[in-house]
C-alpha positions, 0 to 999 in steps of 0.5 A: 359143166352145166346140165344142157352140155351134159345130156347133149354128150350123154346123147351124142354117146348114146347115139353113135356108141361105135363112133369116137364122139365120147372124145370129140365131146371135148371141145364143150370141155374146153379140154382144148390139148385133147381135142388138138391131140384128136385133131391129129389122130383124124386128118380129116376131123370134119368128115369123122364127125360127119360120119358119126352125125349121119347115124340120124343125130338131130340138127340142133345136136349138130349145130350144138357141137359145131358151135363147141367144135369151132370154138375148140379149133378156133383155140388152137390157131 
């Protein structure tokens, strides 16, 4: 995993420590079975991420992990 993604993760952890992004940070994995098992657990995955995004994570760390979680969902059509 290269550094970049890393300290991204090692952010979006230490910026919503009460929300479950340690778990969605596996779309940068491309551990793509826990992010399909992740998907069910949350019916709405989107708004969970939002959730966690609006406790002032910056935009390019949203549009960092869009990118992640798209290719991550794309994956498992």
């Amino acid at each position: 995993m290269s550094q970049t993604i890393r300290h991204i993760i090692q952010t979006m952890v230490a910026m919503s420590a009460s929300c479950d992004v340690a778990l969605l940070s596996c779309c940068f994995m491309d551990q793509y079975f826990v992010c399909l098992w992740i998907q069910r657990r949350y019916r709405r995955v989107v708004e969970a991420v939002l959730g966690c995004f609006r406790r002032s994570i910056t935009i390019s760390l949203v549009l960092s992990y869009a990118q992640g979680y798209s290719r991550c969902n794309a994956s498992g059509k």
